[in-house]
C-alpha positions in Angstrom: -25.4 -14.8 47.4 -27.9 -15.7 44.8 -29.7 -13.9 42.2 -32.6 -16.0 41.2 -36.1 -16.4 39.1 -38.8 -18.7 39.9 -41.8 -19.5 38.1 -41.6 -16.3 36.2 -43.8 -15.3 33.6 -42.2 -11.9 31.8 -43.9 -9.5 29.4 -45.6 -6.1 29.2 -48.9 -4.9 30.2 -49.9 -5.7 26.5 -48.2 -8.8 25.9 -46.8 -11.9 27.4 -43.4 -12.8 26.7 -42.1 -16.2 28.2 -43.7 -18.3 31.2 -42.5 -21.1 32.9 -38.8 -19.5 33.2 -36.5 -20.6 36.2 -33.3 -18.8 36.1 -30.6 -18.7 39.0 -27.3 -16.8 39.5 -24.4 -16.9 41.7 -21.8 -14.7 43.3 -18.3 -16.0 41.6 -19.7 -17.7 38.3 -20.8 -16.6 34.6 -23.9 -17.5 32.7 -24.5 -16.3 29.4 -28.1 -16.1 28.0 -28.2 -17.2 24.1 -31.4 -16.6 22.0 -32.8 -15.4 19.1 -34.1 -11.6 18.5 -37.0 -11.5 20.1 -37.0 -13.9 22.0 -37.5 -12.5 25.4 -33.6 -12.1 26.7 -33.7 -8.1 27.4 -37.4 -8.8 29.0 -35.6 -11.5 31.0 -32.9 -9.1 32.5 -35.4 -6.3 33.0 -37.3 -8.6 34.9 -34.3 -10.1 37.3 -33.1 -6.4 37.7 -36.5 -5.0 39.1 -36.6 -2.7 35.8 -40.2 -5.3 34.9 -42.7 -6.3 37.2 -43.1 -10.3 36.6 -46.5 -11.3 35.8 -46.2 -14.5 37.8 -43.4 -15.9 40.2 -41.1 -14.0 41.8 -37.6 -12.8 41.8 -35.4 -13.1 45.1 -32.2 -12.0 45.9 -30.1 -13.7 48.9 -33.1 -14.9 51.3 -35.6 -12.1 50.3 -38.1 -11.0 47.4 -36.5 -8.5 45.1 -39.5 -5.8 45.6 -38.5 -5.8 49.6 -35.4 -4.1 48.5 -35.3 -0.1 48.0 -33.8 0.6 44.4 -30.6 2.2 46.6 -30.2 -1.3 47.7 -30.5 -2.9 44.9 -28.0 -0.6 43.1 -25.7 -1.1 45.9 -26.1 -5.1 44.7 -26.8 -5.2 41.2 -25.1 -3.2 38.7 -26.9 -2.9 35.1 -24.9 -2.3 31.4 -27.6 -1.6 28.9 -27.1 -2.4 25.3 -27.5 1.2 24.1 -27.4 4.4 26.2 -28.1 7.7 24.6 -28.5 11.5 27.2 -29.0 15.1 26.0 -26.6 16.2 28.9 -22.9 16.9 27.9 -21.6 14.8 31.0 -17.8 14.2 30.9 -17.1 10.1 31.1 -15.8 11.0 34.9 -18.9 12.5 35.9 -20.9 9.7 33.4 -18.6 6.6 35.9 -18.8 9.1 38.9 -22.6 8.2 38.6 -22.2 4.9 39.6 -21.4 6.2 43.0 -24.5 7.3 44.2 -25.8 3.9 45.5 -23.3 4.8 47.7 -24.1 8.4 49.1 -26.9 10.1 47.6 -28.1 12.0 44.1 -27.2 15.9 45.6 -23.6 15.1 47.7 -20.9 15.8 45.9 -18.6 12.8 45.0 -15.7 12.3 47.6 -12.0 11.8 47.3 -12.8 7.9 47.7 -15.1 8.0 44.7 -12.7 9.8 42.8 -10.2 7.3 43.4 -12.7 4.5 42.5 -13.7 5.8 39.0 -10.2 6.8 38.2 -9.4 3.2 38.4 -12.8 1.6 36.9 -11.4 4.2 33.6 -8.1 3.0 33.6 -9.2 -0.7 33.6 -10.6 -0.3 30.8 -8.6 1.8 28.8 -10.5 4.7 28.8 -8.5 7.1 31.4 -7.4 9.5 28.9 -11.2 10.4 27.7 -12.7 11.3 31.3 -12.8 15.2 30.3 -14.6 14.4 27.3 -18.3 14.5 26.9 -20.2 11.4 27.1 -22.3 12.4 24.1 -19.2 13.1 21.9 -17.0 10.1 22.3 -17.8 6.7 19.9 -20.4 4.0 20.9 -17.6 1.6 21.8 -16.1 4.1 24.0 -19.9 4.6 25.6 -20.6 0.7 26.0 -16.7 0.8 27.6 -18.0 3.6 29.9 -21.3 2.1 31.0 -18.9 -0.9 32.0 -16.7 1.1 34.2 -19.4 3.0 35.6 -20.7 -0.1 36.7 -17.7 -1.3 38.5 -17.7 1.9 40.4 -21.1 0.4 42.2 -18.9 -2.3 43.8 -21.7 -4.7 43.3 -21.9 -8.1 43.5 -23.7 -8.6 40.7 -22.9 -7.3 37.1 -25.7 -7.3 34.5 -24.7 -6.9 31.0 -27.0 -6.7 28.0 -24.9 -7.3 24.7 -22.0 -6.1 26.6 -19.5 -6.2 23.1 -22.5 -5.3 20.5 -21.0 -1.8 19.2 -17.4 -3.1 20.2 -14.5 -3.4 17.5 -12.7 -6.9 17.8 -10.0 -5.9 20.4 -12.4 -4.2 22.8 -14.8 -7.5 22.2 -11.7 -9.6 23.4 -11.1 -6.9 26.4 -15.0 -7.2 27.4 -14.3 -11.1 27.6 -11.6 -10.9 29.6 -13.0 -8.2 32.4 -15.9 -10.6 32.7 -13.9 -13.5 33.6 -11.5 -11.1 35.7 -15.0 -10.1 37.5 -15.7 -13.2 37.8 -12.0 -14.1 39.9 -13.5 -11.7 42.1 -15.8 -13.5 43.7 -19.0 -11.3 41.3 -21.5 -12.9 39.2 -21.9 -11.9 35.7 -24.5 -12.4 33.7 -24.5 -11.3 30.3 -26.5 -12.0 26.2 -24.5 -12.5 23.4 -25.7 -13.6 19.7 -22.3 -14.8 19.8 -22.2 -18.6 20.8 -18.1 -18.1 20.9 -18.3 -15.5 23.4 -20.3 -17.7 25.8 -17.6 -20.8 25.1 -15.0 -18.3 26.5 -16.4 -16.6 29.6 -19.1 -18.4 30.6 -19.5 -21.1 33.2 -23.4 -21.7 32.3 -25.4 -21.1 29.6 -29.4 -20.4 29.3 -30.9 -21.2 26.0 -34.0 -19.3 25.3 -36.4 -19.0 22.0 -39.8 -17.6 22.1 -40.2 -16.9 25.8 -39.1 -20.5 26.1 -36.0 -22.4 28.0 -34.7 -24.3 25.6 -31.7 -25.6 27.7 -29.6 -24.7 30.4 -26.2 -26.0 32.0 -22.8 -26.1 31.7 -21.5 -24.3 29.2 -19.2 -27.6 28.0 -21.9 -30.0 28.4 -25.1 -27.7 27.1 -23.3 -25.7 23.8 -23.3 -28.3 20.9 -24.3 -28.0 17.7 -27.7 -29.4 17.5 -28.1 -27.3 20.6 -27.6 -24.1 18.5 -29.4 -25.0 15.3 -32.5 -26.0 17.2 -32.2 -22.2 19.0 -31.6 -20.1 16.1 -33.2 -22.7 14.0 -30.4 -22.6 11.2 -27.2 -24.7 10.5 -24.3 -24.2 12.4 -21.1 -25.0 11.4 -18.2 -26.7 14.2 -14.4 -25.5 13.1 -11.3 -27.0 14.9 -8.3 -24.5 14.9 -5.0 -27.7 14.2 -3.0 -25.4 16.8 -4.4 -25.1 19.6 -7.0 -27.5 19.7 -9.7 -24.7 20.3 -13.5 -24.9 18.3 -15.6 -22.3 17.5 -19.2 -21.5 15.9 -20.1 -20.6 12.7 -23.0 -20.2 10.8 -23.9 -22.7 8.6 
């Protein structure tokens, strides 16, 4: 199954944001979209979830326009982590993870032994079991980001959507995030996430999409594409290339 953009053109009813953007992404890979704030990578994913209109092209999922789907459908297919996620309602982080079950019943049943059993393990993979009688609203913004994440592998989708997935993350939750996405990967889902973090994409990612100002910079393997002219020309400052002697692996820097 693919999740794909063609042609698009992605803005607001005020504003255009990028044009010209082809983007594609399949079940059992990773592609990580680089960029620049402000440069049109939450406007992207809005616009491949359904959550935007495109101004021109079209989005398609499998063999079939994205609008032809109901938004139960696509829920059932597409699972979306925001980068921040703020309520007024004192859920508990069961009932906040529970949510991600209605694409599977509806908003009034009440959630079945099944579901129960499917959120209980979406909290214990990631660590978070021993908070789901707290409420949502009183835990920290790691633990909400690591909630948003297991409520989003209680969909079952096939596709996992991610939006600065380790932003309000410490470093050992950052490492944990990285790992879940290439586990999620392994199991046969595509993942697509933004990072600022060029490191990030060099360990989970099989693709990468550059973008700047609404505009594809480069895309590709993430071996092949990631260099370091790559990255100055997209955030349009030095970078810096470090070896670690050890184990032989590089990492990013700024400049």
């Amino acid at each position: 199954m693919i999740l794909s953009g063609h042609g698009l053109t992605i803005g607001y009813s005020d504003r255009v944001v990028g044009s010209g953007l082809d983007v594609a992404l399949a079940t059992g890979e990773v592609l990580a979209l680089l960029g620049p704030n402000g440069g049109g990578k939450t406007t992207l994913l809005k616009t491949l979830l359904g959550l935007l209109p495109p101004q021109a092209g079209e989005v398609r999922l499998a063999d079939r326009p994205l609008a032809s789907y109901s938004s139960r459908e696509r829920a059932r297919l597409i699972a979306y982590v925001p980068q921040s996620h703020f309520t007024t309602f004192a859920f508990t982080v069961e009932a906040m993870v529970l949510m991600g079950r209605t694409a599977h019943g509806n908003l009034f049943s009440r959630p079945n032994t099944a579901d129960r059993t499917i959120a209980a393990r979406a909290l214990e993979r990631f660590g978070i079991a021993h908070l789901r009688e707290r409420p949502y609203t009183m835990i920290s913004g790691g633990e909400r980001q690591l909630a948003l994440l297991a409520r989003a592998l209680a969909q079952e989708p096939q596709f996992i959507v991610l939006d600065e997935p380790t932003a309000s993350l410490d470093f050992g939750n950052q490492g944990r995030v990285m790992r879940e996405i290439q586990a999620l990967k392994a199991e046969g889902h595509g993942v697509l996430f933004t990072t600022h973090d060029p490191n990030h994409a060099m360990r989970a990612a099989d693709r990468v999409y550059l973008l700047r100002q609404g505009t594809r910079i480069a895309e590709g393997d993430t071996d092949t594409i990631l260099g370091r002219g790559e990255l100055e020309a997209l955030y349009g400052a030095s970078v810096e290339l470090i070896t670690d002697r050890d184990s032989g692996r590089t990492a990013f820097l700024p400049g």
